[in-house]
C-alpha positions as CSV (number, residue, x, y, z in Angstrom):
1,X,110.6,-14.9,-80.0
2,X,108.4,-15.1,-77.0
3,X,109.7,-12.3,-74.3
4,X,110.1,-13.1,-70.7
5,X,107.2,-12.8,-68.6
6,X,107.0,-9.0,-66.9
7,X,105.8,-10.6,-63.6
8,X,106.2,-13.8,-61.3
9,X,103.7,-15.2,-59.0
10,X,103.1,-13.5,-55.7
11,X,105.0,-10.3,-57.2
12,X,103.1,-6.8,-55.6
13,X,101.1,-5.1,-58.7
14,X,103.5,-2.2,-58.4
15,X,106.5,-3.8,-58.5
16,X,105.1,-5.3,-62.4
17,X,107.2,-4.5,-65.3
18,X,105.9,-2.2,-67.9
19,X,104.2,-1.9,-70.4
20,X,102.5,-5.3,-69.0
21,X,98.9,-6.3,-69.8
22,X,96.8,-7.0,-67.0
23,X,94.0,-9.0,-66.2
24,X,91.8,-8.4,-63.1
25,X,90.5,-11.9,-61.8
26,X,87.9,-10.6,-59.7
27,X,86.2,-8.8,-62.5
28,X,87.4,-11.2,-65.2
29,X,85.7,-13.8,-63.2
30,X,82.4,-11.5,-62.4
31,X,81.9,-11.4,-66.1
32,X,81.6,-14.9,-66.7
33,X,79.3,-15.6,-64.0
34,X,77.3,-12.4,-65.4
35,X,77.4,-14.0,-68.8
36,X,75.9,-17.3,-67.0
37,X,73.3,-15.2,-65.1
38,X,72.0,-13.4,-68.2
39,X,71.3,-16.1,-70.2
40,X,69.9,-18.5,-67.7
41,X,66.4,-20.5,-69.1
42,X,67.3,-19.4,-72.5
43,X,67.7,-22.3,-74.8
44,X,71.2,-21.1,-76.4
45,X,74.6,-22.4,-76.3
46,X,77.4,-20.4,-75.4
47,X,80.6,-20.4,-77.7
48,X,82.4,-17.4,-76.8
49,X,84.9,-15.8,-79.5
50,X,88.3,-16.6,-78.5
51,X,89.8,-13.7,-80.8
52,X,89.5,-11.6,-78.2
53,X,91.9,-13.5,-75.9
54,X,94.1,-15.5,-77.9
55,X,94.5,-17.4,-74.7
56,X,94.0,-21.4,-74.6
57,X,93.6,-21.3,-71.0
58,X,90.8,-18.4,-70.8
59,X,89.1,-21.1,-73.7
60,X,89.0,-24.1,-71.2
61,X,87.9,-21.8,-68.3
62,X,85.1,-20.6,-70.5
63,X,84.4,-24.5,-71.9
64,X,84.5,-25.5,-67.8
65,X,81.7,-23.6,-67.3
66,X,79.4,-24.7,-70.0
67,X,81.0,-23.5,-73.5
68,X,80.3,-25.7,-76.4
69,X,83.4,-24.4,-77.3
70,X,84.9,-21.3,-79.1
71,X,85.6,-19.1,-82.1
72,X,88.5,-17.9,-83.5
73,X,89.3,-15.8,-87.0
74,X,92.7,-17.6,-88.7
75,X,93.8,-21.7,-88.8
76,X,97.0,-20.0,-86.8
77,X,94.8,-19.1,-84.1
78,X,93.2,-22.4,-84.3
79,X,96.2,-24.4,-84.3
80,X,97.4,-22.6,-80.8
81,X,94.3,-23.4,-79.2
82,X,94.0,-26.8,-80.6
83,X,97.8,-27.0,-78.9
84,X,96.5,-25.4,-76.0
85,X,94.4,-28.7,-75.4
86,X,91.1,-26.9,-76.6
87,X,88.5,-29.5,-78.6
88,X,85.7,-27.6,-80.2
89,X,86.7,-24.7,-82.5
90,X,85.3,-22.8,-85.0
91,X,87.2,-20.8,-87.7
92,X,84.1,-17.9,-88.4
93,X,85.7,-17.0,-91.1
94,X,86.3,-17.8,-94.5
95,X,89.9,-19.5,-95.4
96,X,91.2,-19.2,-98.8
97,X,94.5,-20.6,-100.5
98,X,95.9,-24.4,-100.6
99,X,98.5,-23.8,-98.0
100,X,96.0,-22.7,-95.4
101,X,93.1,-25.3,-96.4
102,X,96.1,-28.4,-95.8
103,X,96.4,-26.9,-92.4
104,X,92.5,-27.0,-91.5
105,X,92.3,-30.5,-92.9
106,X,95.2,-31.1,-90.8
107,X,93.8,-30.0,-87.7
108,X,90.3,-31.4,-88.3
109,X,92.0,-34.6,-87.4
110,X,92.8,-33.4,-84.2
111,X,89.6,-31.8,-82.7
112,X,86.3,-30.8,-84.0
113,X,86.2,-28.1,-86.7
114,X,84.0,-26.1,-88.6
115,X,84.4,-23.5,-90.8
116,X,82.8,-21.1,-92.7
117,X,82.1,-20.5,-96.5
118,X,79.9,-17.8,-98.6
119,X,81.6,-18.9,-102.3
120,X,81.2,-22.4,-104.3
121,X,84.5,-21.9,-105.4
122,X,85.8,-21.9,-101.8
123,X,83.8,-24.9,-100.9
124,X,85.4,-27.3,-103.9
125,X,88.5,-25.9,-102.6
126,X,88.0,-27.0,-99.2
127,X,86.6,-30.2,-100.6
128,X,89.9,-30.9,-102.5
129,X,91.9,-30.2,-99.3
130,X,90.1,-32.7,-97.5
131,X,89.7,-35.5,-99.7
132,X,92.1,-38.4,-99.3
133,X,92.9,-37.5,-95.4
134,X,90.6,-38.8,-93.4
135,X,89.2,-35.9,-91.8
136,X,85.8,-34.0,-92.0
137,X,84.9,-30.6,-91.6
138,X,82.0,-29.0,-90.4
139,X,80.8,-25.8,-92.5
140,X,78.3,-22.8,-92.3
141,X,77.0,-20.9,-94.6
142,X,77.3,-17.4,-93.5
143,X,75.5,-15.1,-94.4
144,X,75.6,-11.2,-94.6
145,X,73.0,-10.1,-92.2
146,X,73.6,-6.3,-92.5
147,X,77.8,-6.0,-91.3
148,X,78.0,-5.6,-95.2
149,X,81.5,-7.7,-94.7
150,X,81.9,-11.6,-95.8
151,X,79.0,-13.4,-96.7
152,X,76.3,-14.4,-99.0
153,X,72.8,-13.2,-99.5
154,X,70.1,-14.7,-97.2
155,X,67.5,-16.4,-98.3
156,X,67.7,-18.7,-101.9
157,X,71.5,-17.6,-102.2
158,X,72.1,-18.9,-99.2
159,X,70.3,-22.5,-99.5
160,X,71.7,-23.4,-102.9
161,X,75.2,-22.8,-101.4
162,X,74.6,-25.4,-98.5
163,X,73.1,-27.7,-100.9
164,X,76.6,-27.5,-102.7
165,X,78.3,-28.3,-99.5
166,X,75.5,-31.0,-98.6
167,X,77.0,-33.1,-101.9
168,X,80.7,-32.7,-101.2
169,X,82.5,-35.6,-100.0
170,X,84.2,-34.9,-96.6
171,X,82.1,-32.4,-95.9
172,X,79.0,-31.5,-93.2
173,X,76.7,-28.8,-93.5
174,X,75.9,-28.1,-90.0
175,X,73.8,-24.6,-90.3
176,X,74.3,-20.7,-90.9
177,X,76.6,-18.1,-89.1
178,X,75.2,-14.7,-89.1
179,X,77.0,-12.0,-87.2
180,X,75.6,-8.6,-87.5
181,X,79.2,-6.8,-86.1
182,X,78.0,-3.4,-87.0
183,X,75.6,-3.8,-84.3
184,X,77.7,-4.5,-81.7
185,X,78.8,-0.5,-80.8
186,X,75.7,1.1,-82.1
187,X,75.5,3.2,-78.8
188,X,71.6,3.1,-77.9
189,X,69.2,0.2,-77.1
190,X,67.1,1.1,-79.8
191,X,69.3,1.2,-82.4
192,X,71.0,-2.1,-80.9
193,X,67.4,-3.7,-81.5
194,X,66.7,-2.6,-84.9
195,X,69.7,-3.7,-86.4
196,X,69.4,-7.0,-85.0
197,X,65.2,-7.5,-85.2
198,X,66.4,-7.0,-89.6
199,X,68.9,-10.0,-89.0
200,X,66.6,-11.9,-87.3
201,X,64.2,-11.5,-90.5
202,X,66.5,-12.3,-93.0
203,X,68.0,-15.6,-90.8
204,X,64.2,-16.6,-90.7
205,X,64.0,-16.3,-94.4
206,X,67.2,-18.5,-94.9
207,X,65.8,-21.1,-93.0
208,X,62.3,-21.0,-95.1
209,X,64.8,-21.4,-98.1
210,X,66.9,-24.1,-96.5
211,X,63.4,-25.9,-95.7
212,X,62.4,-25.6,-99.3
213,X,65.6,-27.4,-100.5
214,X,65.3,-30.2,-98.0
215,X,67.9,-28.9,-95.4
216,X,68.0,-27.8,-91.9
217,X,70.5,-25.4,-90.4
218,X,71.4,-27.5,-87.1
219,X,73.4,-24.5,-85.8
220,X,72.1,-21.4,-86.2
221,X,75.1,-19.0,-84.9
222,X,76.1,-15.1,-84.5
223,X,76.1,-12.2,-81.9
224,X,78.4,-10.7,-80.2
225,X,79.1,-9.0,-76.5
226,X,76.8,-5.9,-77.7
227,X,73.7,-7.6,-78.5
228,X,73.6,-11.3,-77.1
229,X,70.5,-11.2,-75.6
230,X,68.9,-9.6,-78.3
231,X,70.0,-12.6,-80.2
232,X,69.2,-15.1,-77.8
233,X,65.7,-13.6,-77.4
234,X,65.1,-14.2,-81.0
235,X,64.3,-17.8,-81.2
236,X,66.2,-18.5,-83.9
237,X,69.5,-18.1,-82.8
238,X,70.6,-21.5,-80.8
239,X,74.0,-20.0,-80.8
240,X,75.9,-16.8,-79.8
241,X,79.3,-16.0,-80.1
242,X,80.5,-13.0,-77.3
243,X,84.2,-12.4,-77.3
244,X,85.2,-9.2,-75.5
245,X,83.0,-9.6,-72.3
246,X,85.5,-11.2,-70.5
247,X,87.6,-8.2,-70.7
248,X,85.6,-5.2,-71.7
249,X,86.9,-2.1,-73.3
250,X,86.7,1.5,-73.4
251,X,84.7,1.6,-76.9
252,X,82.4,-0.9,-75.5
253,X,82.2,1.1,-72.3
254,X,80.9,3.8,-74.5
255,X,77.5,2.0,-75.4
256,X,74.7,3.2,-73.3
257,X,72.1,1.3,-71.4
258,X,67.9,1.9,-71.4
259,X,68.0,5.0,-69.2
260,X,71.1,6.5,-71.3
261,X,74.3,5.5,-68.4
262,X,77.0,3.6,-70.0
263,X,76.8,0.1,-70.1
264,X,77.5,-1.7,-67.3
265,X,76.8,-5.7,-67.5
266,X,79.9,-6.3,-67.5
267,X,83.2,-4.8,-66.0
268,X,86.7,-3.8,-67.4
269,X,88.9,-6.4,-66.6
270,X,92.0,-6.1,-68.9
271,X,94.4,-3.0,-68.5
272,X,97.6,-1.9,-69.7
273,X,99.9,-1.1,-66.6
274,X,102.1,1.7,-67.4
275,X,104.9,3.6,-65.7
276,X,105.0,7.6,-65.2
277,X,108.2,8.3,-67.0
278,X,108.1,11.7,-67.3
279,X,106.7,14.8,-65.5
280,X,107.6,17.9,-67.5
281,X,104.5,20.4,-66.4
282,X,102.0,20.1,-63.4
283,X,99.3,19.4,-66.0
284,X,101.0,16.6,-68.1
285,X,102.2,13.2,-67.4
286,X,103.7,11.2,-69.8
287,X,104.2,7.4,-69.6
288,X,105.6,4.5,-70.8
289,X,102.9,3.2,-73.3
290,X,102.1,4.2,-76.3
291,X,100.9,3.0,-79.8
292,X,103.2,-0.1,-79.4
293,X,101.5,-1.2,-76.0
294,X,97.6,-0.7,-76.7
295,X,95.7,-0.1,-80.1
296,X,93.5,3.3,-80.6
297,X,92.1,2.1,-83.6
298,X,88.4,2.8,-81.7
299,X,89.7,5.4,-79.9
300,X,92.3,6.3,-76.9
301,X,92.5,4.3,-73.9
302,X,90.7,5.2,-71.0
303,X,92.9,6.3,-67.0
304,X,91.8,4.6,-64.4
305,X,91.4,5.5,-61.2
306,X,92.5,9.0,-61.0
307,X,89.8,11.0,-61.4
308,X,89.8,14.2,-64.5
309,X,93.2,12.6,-66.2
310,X,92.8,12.2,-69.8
311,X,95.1,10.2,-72.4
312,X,95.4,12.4,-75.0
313,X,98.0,11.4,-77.7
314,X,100.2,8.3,-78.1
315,X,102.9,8.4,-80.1
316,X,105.6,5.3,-80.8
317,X,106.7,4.8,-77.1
318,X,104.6,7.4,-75.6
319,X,101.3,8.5,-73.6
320,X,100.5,11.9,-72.7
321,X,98.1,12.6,-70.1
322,X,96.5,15.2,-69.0
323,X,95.7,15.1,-65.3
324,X,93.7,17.8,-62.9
325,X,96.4,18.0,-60.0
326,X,100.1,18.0,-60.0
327,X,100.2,15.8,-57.7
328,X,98.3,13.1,-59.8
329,X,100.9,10.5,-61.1
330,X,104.1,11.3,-59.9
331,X,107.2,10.3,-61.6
332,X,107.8,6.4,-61.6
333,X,104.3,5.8,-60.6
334,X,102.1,3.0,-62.1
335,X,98.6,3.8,-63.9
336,X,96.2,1.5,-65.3
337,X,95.0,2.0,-68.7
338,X,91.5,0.6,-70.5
339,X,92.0,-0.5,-73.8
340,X,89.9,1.5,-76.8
341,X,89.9,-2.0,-78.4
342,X,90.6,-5.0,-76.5
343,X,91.1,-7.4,-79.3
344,X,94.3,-6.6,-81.1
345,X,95.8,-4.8,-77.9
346,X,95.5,-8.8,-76.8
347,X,97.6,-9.3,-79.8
348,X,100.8,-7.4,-78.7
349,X,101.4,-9.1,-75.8
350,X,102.9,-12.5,-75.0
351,X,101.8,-12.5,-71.3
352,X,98.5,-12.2,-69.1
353,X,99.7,-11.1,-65.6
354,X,96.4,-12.2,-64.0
355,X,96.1,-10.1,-60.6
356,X,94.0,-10.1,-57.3
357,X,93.9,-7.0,-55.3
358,X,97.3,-6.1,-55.2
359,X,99.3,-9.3,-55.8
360,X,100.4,-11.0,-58.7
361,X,98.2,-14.5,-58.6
362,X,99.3,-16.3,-62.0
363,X,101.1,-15.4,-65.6
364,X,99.3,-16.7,-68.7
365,X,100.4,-17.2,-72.4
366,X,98.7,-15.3,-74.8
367,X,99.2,-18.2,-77.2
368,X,97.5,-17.2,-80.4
369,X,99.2,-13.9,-80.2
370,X,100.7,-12.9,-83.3
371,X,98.6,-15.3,-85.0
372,X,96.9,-13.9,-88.0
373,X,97.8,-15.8,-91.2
């Protein structure tokens, strides 16, 4: 059951029911243009990773401006976004199981699709799924890079397995996905451009192997918000696949730049408004969000704006914070909180109340939330 929206247009910020999760258009719209800026003269496309945001209508912002289209991780997700009138998509991720494979055929008759695949066993499958509908779907080969996740071994490993999908009816080989995530909140440059100068290797020794057996990887695809440019630098990658600069997070927050600040390309964007609900010592605030309203799987959220307060615990239905003053947060005020991990806070929410300065400018549908099967 989708809940009732905790906003309406033109509401003031403070009068926003809570828990609600908020999206700042100013900075949300600051980091697209940043992501623009950056990569401006480099000879990649952009398809940005629509796990982050679930959201069909942050995917055709994105695809406005210049977005080949997006990623997402499940056919659920897929299917929400495909709904959400988005054309492009690609599942980076392998699917597995009849039920699921019937679906992606299903929706490869709607919009483009690919998919990935690291098995020969999962590409007959996908093969049989296909075959009799009418549809085509695109696949990569992905390949593990270093994440040490999903994925097969670069090089010869990899070019037999798209010459297996190069001979299946109803299906395209289109290229080779490699994501180094592991990469992506190493917290200096340094070790940012190691990890990815050793995927680049191994992508370059795929494509010798690929060449070798008569094949061309047409897409060459991976990165993610931590290391974009190092990817798009390569000259290899034609691809890259950022997801959480649009909103930023405190994990993310945590990486450091060349002179050792914290990163700051990009700004947060996405908070969790909460409401002070109770006040039991000068020192200690306690509000209305806890580990139901934003995930500390990389960590506690972040306060904002109110300088020396510190979320220290979460419990079911409850954040304590520690703040400097006793007159910081009184009872039944609101504080805005930054996500540890942006991604599957995202997914316990069924509304974006999308703000400007003080005022409530629109409600979104977090579409795909939920969506994981």
């Amino acid at each position: 059951m989708t809940l009732p929206a905790p906003a309406r247009v033109g509401m003031p910020l403070d009068e926003v029911d809570t828990p609600a999760l908020l999206l700042d258009l100013d900075a949300f719209e600051h980091n697209l243009e940043t992501l623009e800026r950056t990569l401006a003269g480099r000879q990649v496309r952009i398809r940005p990773h629509a796990k982050s945001h679930k959201c069909p209508r942050i995917a055709l912002i994105q695809m406005q401006r210049g977005a080949v289209g997006v990623c997402c991780q499940k056919v659920s997700e897929a299917e929400a976004l495909v709904d959400g009138g988005v054309t492009d998509v690609m599942v980076s991720n392998e699917i597995v199981g009849a039920g699921k494979l019937a679906r992606l055929a299903a929706l490869a008759k709607r919009a483009r699709l690919s998919v990935l695949a690291d098995h020969p066993d999962a590409v007959d499958a996908l093969a049989t799924a296909v075959r009799g509908t009418g549809a085509s779907i695109e696949v990569l080969v992905e390949v593990d890079v270093g994440a040490g996740r999903c994925g097969t071994l670069p090089g010869e490993p990899a070019a037999v397995l798209a010459a297996h999908i190069a001979g299946k009816p109803g299906l395209r080989f289109r290229g080779i996905h490699a994501y180094q995530g592991g990469a992506q909140h190493l917290r200096t440059p340094a070790e940012r451009e190691s990890a990815i100068a050793s995927a680049v290797d191994q992508v370059k020794d795929t494509l010798a192997a690929l060449k070798r057996h008569g094949l061309e990887a047409e897409i060459v695809t991976g990165a993610g918000t931590g290391t974009y440019l190092l990817e798009a630098a390569s000259g290899v990658y034609n691809e890259i696949q950022p997801g959480s600069y649009v909103f930023m997070d405190a994990d993310y927050g945590r990486n450091l730049e060349a002179d050792g600040t914290p990163v700051h390309t990009f700004r947060h964007s996405l908070f969790v408004l909460a409401t002070v609900m109770s006040r039991p010592t000068p020192n200690r605030a306690v509000v209305d969000a806890g580990l139901k309203a934003h995930s500390v799987d990389s960590g506690n959220p972040s306060v904002a704006g109110v300088p020396g307060a510190t979320f220290l615990r979460a419990s079911d239905e409850h954040g304590t914070i520690q703040v400097a003053s006793p007159f910081d947060l009184p009872l039944a005020s609101k504080v805005k909180l930054i996500p540890g991990h942006c991604d599957p806070t995202v997914n316990l929410y069924d509304w974006l109340v999308c703000y400007r300065g003080s005022r409530v400018e629109d409600v979104w549908p977090i579409a795909a939330r939920g969506a994981f099967y």
